[in-house]
N, C-alpha and C positions, 0 to 999 in steps of 0.2 A: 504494500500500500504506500509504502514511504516514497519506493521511486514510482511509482503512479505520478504521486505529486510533484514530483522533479519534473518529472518530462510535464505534465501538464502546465508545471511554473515556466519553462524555458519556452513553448510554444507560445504562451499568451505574453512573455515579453518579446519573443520574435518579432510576434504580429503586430506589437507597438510600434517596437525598432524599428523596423520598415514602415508603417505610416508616417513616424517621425523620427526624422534620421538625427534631429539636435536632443532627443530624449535620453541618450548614453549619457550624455555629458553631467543630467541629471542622477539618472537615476547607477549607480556605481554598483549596488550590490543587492538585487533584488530578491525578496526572502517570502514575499506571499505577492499573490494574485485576486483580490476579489471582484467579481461583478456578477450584482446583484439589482433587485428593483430599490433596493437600500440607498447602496452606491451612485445608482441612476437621479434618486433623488438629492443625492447630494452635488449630485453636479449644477441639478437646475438651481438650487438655492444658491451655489456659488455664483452661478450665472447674473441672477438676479438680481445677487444683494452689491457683486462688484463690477456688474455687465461681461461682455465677451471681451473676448482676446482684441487689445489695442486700445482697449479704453480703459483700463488702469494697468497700472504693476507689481509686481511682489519684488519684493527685496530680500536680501540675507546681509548680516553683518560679518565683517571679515574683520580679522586684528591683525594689528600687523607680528608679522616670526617674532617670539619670544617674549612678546607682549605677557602683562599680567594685570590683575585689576578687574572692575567690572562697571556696565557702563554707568555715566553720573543720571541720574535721575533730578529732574526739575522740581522743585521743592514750591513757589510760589508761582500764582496766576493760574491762567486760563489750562494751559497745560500742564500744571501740578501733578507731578504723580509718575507723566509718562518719562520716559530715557531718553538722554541725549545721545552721541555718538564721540562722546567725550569717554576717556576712559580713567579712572581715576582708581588710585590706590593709596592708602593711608589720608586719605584728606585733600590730595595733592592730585593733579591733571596729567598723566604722564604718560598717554598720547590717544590718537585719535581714531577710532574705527571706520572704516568705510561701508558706503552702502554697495552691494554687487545687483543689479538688474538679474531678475532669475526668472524669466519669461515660464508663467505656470504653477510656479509651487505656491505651497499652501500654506499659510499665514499662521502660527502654533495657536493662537487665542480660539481657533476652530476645531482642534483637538477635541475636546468632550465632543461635539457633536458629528464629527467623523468617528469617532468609537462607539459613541451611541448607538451608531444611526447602521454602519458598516463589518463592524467586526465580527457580530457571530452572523454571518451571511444568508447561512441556511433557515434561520430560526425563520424569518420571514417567507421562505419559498413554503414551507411546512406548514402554516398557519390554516390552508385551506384544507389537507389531509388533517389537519388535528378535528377541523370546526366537523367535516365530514362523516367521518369515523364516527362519531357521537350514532347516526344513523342505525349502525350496526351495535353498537351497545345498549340500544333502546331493544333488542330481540334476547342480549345476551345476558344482562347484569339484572338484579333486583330493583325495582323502585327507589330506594334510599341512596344505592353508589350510584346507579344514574342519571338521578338529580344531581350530584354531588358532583361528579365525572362532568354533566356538562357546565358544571355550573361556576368550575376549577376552568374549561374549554372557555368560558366566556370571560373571567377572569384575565386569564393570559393573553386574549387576544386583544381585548380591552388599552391591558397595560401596554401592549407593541404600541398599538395602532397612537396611544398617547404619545409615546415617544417625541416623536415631529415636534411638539408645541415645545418641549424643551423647558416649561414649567415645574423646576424645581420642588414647589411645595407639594406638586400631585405626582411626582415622582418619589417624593417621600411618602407620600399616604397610597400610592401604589405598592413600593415597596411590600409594604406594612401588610397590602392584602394578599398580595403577591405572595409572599413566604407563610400567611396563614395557608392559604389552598395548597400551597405544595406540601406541608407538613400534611395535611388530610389526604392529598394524592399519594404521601409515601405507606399512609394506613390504607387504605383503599390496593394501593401495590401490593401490599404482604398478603394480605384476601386472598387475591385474586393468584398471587405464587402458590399459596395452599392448593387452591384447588387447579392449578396449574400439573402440580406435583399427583394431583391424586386423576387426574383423566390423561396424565403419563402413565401411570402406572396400571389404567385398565385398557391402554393398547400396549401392553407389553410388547415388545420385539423380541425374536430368535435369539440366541445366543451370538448364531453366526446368521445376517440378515441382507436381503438382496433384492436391489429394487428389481422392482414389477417388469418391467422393461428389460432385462437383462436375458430372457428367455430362458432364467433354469426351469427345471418341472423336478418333482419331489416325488416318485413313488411311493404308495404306500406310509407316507411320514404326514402327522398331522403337525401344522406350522401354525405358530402362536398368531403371526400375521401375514397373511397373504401380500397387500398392498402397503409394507410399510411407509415408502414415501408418502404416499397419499395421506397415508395417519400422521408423517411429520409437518405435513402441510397444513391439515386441520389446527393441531396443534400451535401449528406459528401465526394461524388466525385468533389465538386466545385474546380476550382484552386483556392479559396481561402489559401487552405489546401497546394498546392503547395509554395503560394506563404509566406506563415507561414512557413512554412520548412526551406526554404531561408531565411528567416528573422533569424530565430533561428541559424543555422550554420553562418549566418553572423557576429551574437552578442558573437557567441564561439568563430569563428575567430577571430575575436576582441582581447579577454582578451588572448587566447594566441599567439599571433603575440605581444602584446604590454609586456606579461610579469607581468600584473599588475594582480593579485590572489588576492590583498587588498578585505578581505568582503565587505567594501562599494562602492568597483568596478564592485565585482560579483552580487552584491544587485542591484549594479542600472540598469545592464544588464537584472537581471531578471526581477524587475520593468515592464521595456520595454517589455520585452514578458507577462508578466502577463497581462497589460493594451490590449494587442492585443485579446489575449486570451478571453481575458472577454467577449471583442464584440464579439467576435466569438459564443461563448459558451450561449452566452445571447438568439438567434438563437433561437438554439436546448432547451436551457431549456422552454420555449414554446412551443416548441413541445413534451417537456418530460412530462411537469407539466397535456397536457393533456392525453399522455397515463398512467399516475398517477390517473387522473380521470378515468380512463377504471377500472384499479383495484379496486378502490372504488366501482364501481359499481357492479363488481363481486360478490366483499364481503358482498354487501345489498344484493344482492338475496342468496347469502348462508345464511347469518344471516336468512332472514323471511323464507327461506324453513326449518329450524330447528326449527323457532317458528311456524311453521303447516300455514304460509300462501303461499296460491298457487301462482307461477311465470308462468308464461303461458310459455310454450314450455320448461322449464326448470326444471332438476332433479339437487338435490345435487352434484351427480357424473360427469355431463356435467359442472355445474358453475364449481364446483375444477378445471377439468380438465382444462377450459378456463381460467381461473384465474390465473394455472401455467404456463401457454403459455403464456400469457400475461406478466407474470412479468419476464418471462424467456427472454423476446423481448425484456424486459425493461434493462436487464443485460448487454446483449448482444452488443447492441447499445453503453449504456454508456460506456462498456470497449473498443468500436470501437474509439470513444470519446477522453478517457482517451490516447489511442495512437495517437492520431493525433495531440491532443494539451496538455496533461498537462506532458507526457513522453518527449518531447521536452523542456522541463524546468528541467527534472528531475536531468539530469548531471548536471547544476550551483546550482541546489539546495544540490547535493550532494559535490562537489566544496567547495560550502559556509562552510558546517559544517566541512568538512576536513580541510581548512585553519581559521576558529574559534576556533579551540583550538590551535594555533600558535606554537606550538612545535611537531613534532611527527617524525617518523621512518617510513622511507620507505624501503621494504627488495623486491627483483626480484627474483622470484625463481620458476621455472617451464616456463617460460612465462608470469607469472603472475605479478601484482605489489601488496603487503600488504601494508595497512596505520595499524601504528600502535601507539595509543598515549603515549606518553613519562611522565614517573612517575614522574609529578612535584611534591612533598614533596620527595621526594630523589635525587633532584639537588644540596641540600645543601650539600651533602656529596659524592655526585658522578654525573659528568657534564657527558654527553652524547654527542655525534659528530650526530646534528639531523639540521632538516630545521628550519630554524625560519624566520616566516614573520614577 
C-alpha cells in the first residue's frame, strides 16, 4: 500500500510539472497529494477573497546568510501589532529582511482553514455512503441503535458541513456533540462485535476451506460450508462495518473541530481505531487463515502429481487452475477488507506523517492542495513563511 502511494504521489506531481513548468522551483520536496471537493473549495475562497493570478501577490521573507534575530514588530498606530522587515536582536536593528515575489503560494495566516477544510480528504467523499447506509440499518439493527446510528449519521454530517463558516464558538459546541455521539457509536460498536462474533461462529468454515468457484467436489464428505465466500460476504455486510465508519468520521471530526494536529493527538485517535479494528479483523483472519489452508492443499496435490503420485480425480492442469481461483478469492476479499477497515485509518495515518516533520509548505493550485517539506539545513541562511506545529 505504501508504494501505491509513491507512484500515485509522483504521477499527480508529474501532471502538475508539466502544466506548470515554474512549479519545481516551488514546490522542492513533495510528501502528499490531495484533491478533493474540500480542496476545490479552497481554491475558490482563495480566488475570491484575493482574486486571480495578476491581481495580487504572495511574498516570503528571506534573511540574509547568517543572519539572526526576528522580525521588529510595530508597536504604535494604525499598524500596531503587524512586522516590519527590520530584523532586530537584543533591542538593536541588525539588519534587514527582504521581501521574494512567490507567484502562488499561500499566505500561513490561512493555515487553520487549509487543515480544516483539506486534510483528512476522504472524510468528505464518504459522507454520502455514511448518510446512505443508514437505509440498510433501518432492516438490520433494533429501534433504539437505529435511532441512535442515525442520529450519530446526522451529527457528523452536520459538524463537516459546519466547517466552511469557520465559527469558532460552534466549533467548540460541535466538538462537545461530536465526541458525545462517538462515545455512544463506540457502545453501539461493541453490540454489534458481539453479535458479529456469534453469526461467525454459526457459519463455521472447514478446517481446510475453498471457495465455490474453484471446482473441487467432495465425495461422500459432508462440508460444514459449501459456499464459504458467499458466507464471508454476508458477513462483511454486518452493521458492524456501519457502525466502524461512524466511529472513524467521529475521531476525524474530533481532531478537526478541536484544531489539535499535535502527533500525539492524531496517535491517540488512531490508537482508538486500530484497537476496534483488531477485533474486527481478528473475525475474518479465521476465516482467512482457513482459506490459507485450501491453498496449501492445492499445492500438495501439485507437488505429488509432478512426483508421479496419482491424486484421484485430479490432473496438474485442474489443481493450477483451482489453486488460482482460490488464491484469486483470497485477494479479493482481503482488499474488500482492507476498504472497510484499515482505508478508514489511512487519512490520520497520513495526517500523522505530514504534521511529523513540523515544518512544510502548502501550495493550492488547480484545486488541488501540495505538502511540501521545507529544507531544514537552509533555514540558517534563508527562513521561509511555512506552518509550524
Amino acid at each position: 500500500m505504501e508504494e501505491s502511494h509513491k507512484k500515485d504521489l509522483q504521477l499527480a506531481i508529474k501532471v502538475q510539472f508539466d502544466k506548470h513548468p515554474l512549479l519545481p522551483t516551488l514546490v522542492k520536496n513533495p510528501t502528499h497529494y490531495l484533491q478533493s471537493p474540500w480542496t476545490q473549495l479552497i481554491s475558490q475562497q482563495l480566488q475570491s477573497q484575493f482574486g486571480t493570478r495578476g491581481d495580487s501577490a504572495f511574498y516570503r521573507i528571506v534573511f540574509s546568510p547568517g543572519a539572526s534575530g526576528e522580525l521588529m514588530t510595530i508597536q504604535k498606530g494604525a499598524l500596531a501589532g503587524l512586522q516590519t522587515t527590520s530584523v532586530v536582536e537584543g533591542g538593536r536593528i541588525t539588519s534587514v529582511a527582504a521581501l521574494e515575489k512567490v507567484d502562488g503560494q499561500i499566505a500561513p495566516n490561512l493555515m487553520p482553514m487549509l487543515l480544516t477544510m483539506g486534510a483528512l480528504k476522504s472524510i468528505h467523499a464518504r459522507l454520502s455512503y455514511i448518510t446512505d447506509i443508514c437505509t440498510d440499518i433501518r432492516n438490520r439493527q433494533i429501534a433504539g441503535d437505529k435511532a441512535k446510528l442515525e442520529r450519530i449519521s446526522e451529527v457528523i454530517v452536520d459538524c463537516f458541513e459546519s466547517l466552511s463558516e469557520g465559527d469558532e464558538r460552534l466549533n467548540e459546541d460541535n466538538l462537545r456533540r461530536v465526541t458525545s455521539n462517538t462515545d455512544d457509536c463506540y457502545e453501539i460498536l461493541i453490540t454489534l462485535l458481539d453479535d458479529l462474533v456469534v453469526q461467525h461462529k454459526e457459519k463455521e468454515m472447514d478446517y481446510e476451506s475453498f471457495d465455490e468457484h474453484t471446482g473441487i467436489v467432495f465425495y461422500g464428505e459432508q462440508r460444514k460450508l459449501n459456499r464459504p465466500t458467499e458466507a464471508i460476504r454476508e458477513l462483511m455486510q454486518h452493521s458492524v462495518f456501519a457502525a466502524y465508519e461512524r466511529y472513524a468520521a467521529g475521531r476525524a471530526c474530533q481532531i478537526v473541530l478541536s484544531g489539535n494536529y499535535a502527533p500525539s493527538n492524531i496517535g491517540r485517535h488512531t490508537r482508538a481505531l486500530e484497537r476496534v479494528r483488531h477485533s474486527i479483523r481478528k473475525v475474518f483472519d479465521e476465516r482467512m487463515e482457513r482459506y490459507r489452508r485450501g491453498v496449501e492443499y492445492f499445492r500438495r496435490i501439485i507437488d505429488n502429481l509432478h512426483h508421479g503420485y496419482q491424486q484421484s480425480n485430479w490432473t496438474v492442469e485442474a489443481a493450477q487452475s483451482a489453486l488460482d481461483k482460490q488464491i484469486s478469492a483470497i485477494e479479493k476479499v482481503e482488499g474488500e477488507l482492507y476498504a472497510l477497515l484499515d482505508a478508514r485509518i489511512a487519512d490520520f495515518e497520513d495526517l500523522a506523517q505530514i504534521f511529523k516533520r513540523g515544518k512544510f509548505q502548502i501550495l493550492v493550485i488547480d484545486g488541488a492542495m501540495i505538502f511540501s517539506e521545507v529544507n531544514v539545513p537552509a533555514l540558517d541562511s534563508e527562513k521561509e513563511i511555512s506552518a509550524e506545529v
